[in-house]
Structure formats: C-alpha cells, structure tokens
C-alpha positions as CSV (number, residue, x, y, z in Angstrom):
1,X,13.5,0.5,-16.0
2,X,11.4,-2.4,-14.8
3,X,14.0,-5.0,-17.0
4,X,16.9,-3.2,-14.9
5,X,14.8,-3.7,-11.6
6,X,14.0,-8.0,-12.2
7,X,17.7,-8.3,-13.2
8,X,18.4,-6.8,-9.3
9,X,15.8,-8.9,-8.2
10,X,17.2,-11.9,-9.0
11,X,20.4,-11.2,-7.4
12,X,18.0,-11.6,-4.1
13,X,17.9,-14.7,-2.5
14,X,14.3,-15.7,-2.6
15,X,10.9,-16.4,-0.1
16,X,8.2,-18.0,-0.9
17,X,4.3,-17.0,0.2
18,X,4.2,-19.8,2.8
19,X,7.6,-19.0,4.3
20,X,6.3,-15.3,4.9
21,X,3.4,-16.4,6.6
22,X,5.7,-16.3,10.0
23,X,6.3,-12.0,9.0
24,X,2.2,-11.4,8.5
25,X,2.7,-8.3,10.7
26,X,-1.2,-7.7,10.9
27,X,-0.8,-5.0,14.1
28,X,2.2,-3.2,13.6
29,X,3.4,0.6,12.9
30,X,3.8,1.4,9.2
31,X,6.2,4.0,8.0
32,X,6.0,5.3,4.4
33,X,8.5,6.9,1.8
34,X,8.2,8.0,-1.7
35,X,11.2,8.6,-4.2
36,X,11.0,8.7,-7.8
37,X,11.7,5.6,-10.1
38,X,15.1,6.0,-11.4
39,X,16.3,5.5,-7.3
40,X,14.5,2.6,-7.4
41,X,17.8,0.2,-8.9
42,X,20.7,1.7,-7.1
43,X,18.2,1.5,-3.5
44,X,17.6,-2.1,-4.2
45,X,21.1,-3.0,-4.8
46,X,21.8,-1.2,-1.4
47,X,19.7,-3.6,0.6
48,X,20.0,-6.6,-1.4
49,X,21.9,-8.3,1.2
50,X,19.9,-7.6,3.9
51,X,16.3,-8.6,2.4
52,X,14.9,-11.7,0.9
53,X,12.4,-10.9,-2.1
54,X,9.0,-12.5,-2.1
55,X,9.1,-15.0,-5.2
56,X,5.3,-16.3,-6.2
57,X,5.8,-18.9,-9.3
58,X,9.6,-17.0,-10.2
59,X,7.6,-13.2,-10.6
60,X,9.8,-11.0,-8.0
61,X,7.4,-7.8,-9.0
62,X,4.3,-9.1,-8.5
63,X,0.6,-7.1,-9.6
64,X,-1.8,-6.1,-7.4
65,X,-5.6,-5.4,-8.0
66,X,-7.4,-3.4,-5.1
67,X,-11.1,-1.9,-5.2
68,X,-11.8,0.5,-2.1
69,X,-15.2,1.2,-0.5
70,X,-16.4,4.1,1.4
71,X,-20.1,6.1,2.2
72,X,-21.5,8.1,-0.4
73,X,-19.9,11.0,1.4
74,X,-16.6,9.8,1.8
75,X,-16.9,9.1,5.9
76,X,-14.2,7.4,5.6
77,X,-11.9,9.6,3.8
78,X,-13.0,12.7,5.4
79,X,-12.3,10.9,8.6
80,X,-8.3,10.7,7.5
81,X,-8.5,14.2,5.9
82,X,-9.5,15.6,9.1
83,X,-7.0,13.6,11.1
84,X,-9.3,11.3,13.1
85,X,-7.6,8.1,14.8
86,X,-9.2,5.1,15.0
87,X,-10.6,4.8,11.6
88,X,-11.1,2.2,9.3
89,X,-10.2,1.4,5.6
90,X,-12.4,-1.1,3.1
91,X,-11.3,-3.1,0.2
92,X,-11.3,-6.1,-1.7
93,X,-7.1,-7.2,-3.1
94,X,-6.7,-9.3,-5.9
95,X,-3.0,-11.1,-6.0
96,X,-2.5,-11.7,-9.4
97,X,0.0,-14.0,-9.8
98,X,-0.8,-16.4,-7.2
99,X,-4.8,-15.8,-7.9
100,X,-5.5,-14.9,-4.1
101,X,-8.6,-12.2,-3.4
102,X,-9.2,-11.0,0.2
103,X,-11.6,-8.6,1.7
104,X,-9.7,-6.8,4.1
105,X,-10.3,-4.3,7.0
106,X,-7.6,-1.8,8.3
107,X,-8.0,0.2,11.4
108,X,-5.6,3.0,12.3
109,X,-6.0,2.7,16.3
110,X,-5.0,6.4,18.5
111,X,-1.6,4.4,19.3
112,X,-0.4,5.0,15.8
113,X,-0.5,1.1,14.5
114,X,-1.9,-0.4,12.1
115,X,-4.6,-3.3,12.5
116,X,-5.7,-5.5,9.5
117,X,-8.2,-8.2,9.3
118,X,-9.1,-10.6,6.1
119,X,-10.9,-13.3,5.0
120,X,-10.5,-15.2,1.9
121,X,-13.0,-14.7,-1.3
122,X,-13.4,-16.0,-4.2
123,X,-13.3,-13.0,-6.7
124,X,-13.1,-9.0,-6.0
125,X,-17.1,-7.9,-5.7
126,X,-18.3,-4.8,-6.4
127,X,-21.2,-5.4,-4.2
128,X,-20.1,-6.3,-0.4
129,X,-22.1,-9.1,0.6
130,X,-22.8,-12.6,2.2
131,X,-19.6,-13.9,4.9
132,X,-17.7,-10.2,3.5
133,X,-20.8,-8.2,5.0
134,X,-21.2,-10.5,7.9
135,X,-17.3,-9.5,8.3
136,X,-17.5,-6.4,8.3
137,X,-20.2,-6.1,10.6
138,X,-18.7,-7.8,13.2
139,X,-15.1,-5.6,13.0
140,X,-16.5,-2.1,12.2
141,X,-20.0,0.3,12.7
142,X,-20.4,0.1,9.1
143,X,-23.3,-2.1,7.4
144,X,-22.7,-3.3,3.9
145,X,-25.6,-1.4,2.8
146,X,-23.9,2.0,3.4
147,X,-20.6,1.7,1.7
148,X,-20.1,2.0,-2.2
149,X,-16.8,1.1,-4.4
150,X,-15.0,4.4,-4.8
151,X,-11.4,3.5,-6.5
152,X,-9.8,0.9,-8.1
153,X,-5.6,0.9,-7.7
154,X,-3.6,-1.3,-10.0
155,X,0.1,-1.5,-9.5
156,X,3.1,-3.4,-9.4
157,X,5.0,-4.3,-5.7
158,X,8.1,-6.2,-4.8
159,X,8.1,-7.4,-1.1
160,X,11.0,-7.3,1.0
161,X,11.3,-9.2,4.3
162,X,14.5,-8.6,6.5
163,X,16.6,-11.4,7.1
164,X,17.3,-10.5,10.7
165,X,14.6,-8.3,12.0
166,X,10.7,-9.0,12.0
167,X,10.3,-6.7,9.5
168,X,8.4,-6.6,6.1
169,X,9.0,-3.5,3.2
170,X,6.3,-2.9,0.1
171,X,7.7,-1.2,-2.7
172,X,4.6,0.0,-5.1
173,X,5.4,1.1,-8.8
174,X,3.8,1.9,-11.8
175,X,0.6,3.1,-10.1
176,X,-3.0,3.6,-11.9
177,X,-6.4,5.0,-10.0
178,X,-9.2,5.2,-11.7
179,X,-13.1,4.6,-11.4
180,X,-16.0,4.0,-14.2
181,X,-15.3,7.8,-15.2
182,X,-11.7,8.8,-14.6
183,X,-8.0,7.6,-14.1
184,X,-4.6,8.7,-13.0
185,X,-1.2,7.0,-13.4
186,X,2.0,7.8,-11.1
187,X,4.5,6.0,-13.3
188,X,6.6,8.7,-12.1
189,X,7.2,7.4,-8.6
190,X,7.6,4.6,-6.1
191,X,6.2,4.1,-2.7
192,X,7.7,2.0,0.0
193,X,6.5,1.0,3.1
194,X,8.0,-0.5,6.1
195,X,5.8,-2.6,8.4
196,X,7.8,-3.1,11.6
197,X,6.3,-4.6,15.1
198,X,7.8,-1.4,16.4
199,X,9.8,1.1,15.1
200,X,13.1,1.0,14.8
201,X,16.7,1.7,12.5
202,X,17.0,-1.3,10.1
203,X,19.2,-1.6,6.6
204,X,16.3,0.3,4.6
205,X,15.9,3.3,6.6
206,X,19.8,4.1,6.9
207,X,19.7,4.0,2.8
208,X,16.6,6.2,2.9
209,X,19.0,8.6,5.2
210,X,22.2,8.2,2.9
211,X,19.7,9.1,0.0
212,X,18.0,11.9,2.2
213,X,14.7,10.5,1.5
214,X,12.3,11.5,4.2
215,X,9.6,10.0,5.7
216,X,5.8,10.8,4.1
217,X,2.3,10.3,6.1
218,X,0.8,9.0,2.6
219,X,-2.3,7.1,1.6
220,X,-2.7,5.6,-1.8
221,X,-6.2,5.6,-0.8
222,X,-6.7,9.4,-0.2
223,X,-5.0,10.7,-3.1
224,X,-6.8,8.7,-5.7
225,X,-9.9,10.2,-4.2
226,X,-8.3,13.6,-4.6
227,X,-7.3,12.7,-8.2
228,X,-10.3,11.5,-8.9
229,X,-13.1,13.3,-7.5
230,X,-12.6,16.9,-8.2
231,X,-15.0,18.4,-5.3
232,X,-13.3,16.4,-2.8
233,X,-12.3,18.4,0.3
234,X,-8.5,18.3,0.5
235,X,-7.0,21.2,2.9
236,X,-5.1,19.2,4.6
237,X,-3.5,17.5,1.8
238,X,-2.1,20.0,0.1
239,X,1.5,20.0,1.3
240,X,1.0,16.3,0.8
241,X,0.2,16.9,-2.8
242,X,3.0,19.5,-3.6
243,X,5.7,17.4,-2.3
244,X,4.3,14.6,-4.3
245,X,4.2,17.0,-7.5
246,X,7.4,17.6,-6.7
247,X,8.8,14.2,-6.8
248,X,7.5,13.8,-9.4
249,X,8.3,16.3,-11.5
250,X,12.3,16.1,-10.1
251,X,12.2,19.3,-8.4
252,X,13.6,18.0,-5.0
C-alpha cells in the first residue's frame, strides 16, 4: 500500500518546508475525516491536481514523533471529554526527516478555531523545562511542575497545501500509541485534516462528498488515552469509538 501511495505522490508537483512557511495557518478552524487505507490511492489521485505535496529531502510521507503531556488526572483530557472550550493541548513533535523538534501549545478557543504556539528545541524531553516551561507559563495556567508525559504517537503524514486557496490538509497513516506499558496501532485507517482560515468547499471536501465520507470531531490525542489507560472516563466517546471500530473493521 504505502509503495502504491509514493508512486501517486510523485505525480504531485512538489513544496518545499520554506515555501509553506507563507500557509503556517496557526489560528484557523480544523475539520477532520477518517476513511480506511485502501481509499487512501484512488483519494489522492482525485486531488492531485489541485494540491502540491510537502517534499523534505525527496520523502513525500514524512514521520512524525509526538509526546503529549497532561496532569496526573488527565485535566486536560477530561476537559475535551466533557466538551469544555477553550482548552489547551501539550506536546513536544519530532520531524524526522528534516530533524526539527518543537514544543507546541494548542488552544481550542469557544469560537471553534484552533490556536497553536511553538518554539524551537533541541530534542523531544520528557521533562518540560528551562525556555519550554518558561513557555508554557506565559501561554497557559499550567506550571511545568504539574504536567507529566502521557502518550507517545508515531505515524506517518503527507501534507497537502492547495494551490489556489490558503488552505493546508494532513493525512496521518500507519498510526502507533503507546506509553512505557502499553501500545496500540491503527494501521487500519487514515486521518485527514483540513486546516482552512475559514471554512469553506475546496477540491478535498467535494471528493470526501463523492466518496460519502463524513466529517469526524476526532483527537488522536483522546483516543490514545482511551486505548491506553483502561480506567479512563470515556462516555462521551463512545459513538466516537464505534464509528472508528467500524472503519476499521469495513463495516461502513
């Protein structure tokens, strides 16, 4: 599958890191979708003349490396469990190829956009300290001395960035969560997501409709804690979970 996805990507013409820096899109609205790998060729060779494909040293599918932080009692996903705006996500992101790591801060504002902060570090630390504590700090009500790493997520993404719109799409494959006790792979399924300044019909989300593949409030962040923490509270995530489970499994 992934040899059939590189030879599609290369029929892409290509951008490089420093060209994208103009499509950042740090406050934006994001809108996710999740379909299961074998769409994934036939998608991309719907939209391949409307996208340019990030290309970082010639690697088109490039891997990712994130560690996620929260309180000992999962403030943070409770907060998104119980539907709470204006909440806050922590992690450190390894880029692989091109050897970039970043500790990052997202905030999900009560307008429904997305917010995300970074500064560059020298390596992913399990241990949030010196100008990545004074960081976060200054951007959230969390000290460093409260938050723990709770999940590592490895996977694979491609980015997209429209040709004519200011508009950026991550497609995440070949997913693995996992902590020092436990881990979970999704080889089963792809995510996409769709960073837009504001929402609106672009080439992607007309082939999500001709494939009737619907929209899905998802957090890669959420459901590794629910795959890895068994005593987790997770009403609220159950439908999410079924129609996962069923995507993956091929029953819709």
């Amino acid at each position: 599958m992934m040899n059939e996805v590189k030879n599609i990507l290369q029929k892409f013409d290509g951008i490089s890191l420093k060209e994208m820096d103009s499509v950042k899109l740090m406050n934006r609205t994001d809108t996710k979708f999740i379909f299961r790998i074998e769409q994934l060729p036939q998608i991309l060779e719907e939209v391949k003349s409307d996208y340019l494909v990030l290309d970082v040293e010639g690697t088109r599918a490039s891997k990712y490396k994130t560690l996620y932080y929260d309180t000992e009692d999962f403030q943070m996903y409770m907060q998104h469990q119980n539907k709470k705006l204006n909440r806050n996500k922590v992690r450190y992101r390894e880029y692989v190829e091109s050897s970039l790591n970043f500790f990052e801060i997202k905030f999900k504002s009560n307008k429904d956009r997305t917010h995300k902060e970074r500064i560059k570090r020298d390596a992913i630390e399990t241990e949030i300290t010196g100008k990545a504590s004074e960081f976060l700090q200054k951007k959230t009500n969390f000290d460093a001395h409260d938050l723990f790493p709770k999940l590592w997520i490895d996977y694979c993404r491609i980015t997209l960035v429209n040709k004519k719109e200011s508009e950026r799409l991550t497609i995440d494959m070949n997913l693995k969560f996992y902590n020092e006790n436990k881990q979970k792979g999704l080889s089963e399924i792809v995510i996409a997501e769709l960073k837009q300044e504001r929402r609106s019909n672009t080439a992607f989300i007309e082939v999500m409709r001709r494939h009737h593949i619907r929209t899905a409030s998802i957090s890669k962040y959420c459901f590794g804690i629910m795959f890895l923490y068994e005593n987790i509270k997770k009403n609220n995530f159950k439908s999410k979970l079924l129609t996962l489970n069923k995507i993956r499994y091929g029953t819709i």
